[in-house]
Structure formats: C-alpha cells, structure tokens
N, C-alpha and C positions, 0 to 999 in steps of 0.2 A: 546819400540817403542813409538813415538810421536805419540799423536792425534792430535796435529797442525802443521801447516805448519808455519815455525818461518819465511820462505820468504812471506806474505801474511801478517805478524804482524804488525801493525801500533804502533808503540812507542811516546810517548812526553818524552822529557826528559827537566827535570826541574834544573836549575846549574847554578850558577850564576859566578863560575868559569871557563873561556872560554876553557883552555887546558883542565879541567877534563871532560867539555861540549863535548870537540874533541875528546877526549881518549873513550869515554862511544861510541857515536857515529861510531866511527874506528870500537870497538868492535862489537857494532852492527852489522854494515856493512858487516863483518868479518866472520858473524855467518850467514850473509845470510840475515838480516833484508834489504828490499828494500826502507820503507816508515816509516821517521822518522822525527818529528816535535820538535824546542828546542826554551825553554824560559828560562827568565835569572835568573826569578822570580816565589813567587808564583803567585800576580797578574797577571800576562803577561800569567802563563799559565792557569790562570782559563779563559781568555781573548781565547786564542787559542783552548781549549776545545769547544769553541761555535763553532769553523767551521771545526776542527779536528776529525774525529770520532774513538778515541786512544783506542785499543785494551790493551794496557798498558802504565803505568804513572812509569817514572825512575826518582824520588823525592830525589833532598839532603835537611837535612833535616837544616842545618845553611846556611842561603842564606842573604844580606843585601834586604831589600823592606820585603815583604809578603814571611815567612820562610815557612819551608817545610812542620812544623807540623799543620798551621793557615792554608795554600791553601789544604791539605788533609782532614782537618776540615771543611771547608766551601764545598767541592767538593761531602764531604757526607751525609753534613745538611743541604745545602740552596736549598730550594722550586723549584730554576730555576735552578739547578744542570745539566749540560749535560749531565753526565752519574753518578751517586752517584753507580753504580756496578761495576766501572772500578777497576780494579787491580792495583795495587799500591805496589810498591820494592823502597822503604826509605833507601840513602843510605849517611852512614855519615861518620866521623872520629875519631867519639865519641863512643866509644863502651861498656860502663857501662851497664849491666841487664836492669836499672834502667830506663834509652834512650829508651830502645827497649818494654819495656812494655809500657812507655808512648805514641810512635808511637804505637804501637797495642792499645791502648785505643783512639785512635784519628780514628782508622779503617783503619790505613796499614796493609795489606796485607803478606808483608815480609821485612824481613830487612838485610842491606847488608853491615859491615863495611870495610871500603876504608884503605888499598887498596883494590883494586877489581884486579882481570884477567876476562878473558875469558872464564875462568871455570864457577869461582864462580858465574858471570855474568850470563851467562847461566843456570846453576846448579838454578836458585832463578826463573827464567823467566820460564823453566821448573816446577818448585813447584808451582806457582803461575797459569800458564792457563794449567794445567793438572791435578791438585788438588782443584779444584775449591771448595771454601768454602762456607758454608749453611750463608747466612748474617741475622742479627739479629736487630730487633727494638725495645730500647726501650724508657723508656723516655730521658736518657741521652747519648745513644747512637744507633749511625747507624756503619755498617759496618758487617766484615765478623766476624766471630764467634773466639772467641781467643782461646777458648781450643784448647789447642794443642795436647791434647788427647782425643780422642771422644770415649764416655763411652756406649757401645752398649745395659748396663741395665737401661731398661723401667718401671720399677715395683712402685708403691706407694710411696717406703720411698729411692727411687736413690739418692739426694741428706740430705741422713743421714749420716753423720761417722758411721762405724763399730763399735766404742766404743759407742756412744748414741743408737745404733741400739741393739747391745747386753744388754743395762741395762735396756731397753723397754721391752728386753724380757727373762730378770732375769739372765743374765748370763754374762759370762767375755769377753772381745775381745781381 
C-alpha cells in the first residue's frame, strides 16, 4: 500500500521533446497526478523550480540548451537551490550501466530507460517517494546515497573485504 497520495504529487517534467513532454504528461494524468509543471530544458527548469514547489523532477537526460545531467548537477550544488532533496527519475534512450552510474553520481535518484509505459512510469515514482533515501555530503558530491545495498554491519572494520579482514587475523577467506 502507498504512503502517498500520487493525486496530491506535484511533478516538473523536464523534455525537450514536445510529444514525449505530452506522452509522460498523459501518463501522469492517467495515474491520477493532478499538478504538473513542464520545461523544455534544463535552464527553463531550474527557472520554474523558483516558483514551482515540485514534490518530483521527471528529467531526460539528452536535451539541446542545459542537458539533464548539468540542471540535476546544479539543482544539487548550487547555494540558491530550491530544493537540492527533490527526487529525481532520469529518463533517457540511452541505456548503457555506464549512463546510469553517471546519473547516479550527479545525485539522480532513479533511472528510467525510454520506452517508458505506465507501469514502468509508476513503478520508479513508487521507489522513489516510498523508498526515500539517506542523502550524503561530501566534498565532491550532494545527493541521495548510491548503494544500492544497504549494509546493516556497523562494527570497526565494515568497510574491509573479507580477504584483508581474514589475513589481519591469520586466516584464509
């Protein structure tokens, strides 16, 4: 069961392509989202977050002006940020590991590659403001924590391998 009400959700959706801008939109609508804000750009929408108060940011990530990866970058490091905790679903047509680790090092949220449905759509918007993740600072980044496994041991040497951890203490791993 939802802990949010997905009719209550405020979306921006950032797309510089007008039809995939209408199809994302549709789906929105579709799933119940009442109040949703669209720019073409990243500029346009770091401009629209000043007066939009976006419960989630729906970001493609190749856009012409200001791309999807620079306005996610700037939204999570610059000083006058509206909201550097907003959630963030990066969605592209690119879909290499390689993409998705670079969006997650920028401080997306989750990633979504195109095509999209309705599901899928849902299914990330769900993981995203139901799974709310612990966000992390430090020098070279802001944003939400990227493990994607979160390791419940606290002890001394948590970040030792098992192999170094065992020849510390004479034995094999």
């Amino acid at each position: 069961m939802s802990d949010f009400d997905i009719v209550t959700t405020k979306v921006l959706i950032v797309e510089d392509n007008l039809h995939f801008r209408t199809l994302i939109r549709t789906i929105l609508q579709a799933l119940g989202v009442e109040t949703v804000e669209e720019a073409r750009d990243g500029a346009e929408a770091l401009d629209v977050l000043t007066s939009f108060d976006a419960d989630l940011a729906i970001i493609d990530w190749k856009m012409d002006g200001l791309d999807g990866l620079e306005c996610v970058r700037r939204i999570r490091s610059e000083e006058d940020s509206s909201n550097r905790y907003l959630p963030i679903i990066m969605v592209t047509g690119y879909t290499e590991d390689s993409l998705a680790r670079e969006a997650r090092d920028v401080g997306v949220n989750d990633f979504l590659s195109k095509p999209i449905s309705a599901r899928s759509l849902m299914s990330r918007i769900i993981s995203v403001l139901e799974n709310e993740q612990e966000f992390i600072e430090t020098e070279s980044y802001f944003g939400p924590d990227r493990r994607r496994l979160q390791a419940k041991y606290n002890g001394d040497e948590r970040r030792v391998s098992k192999s170094a951890l065992a020849e510390k203490e004479g034995g094999v791993a």
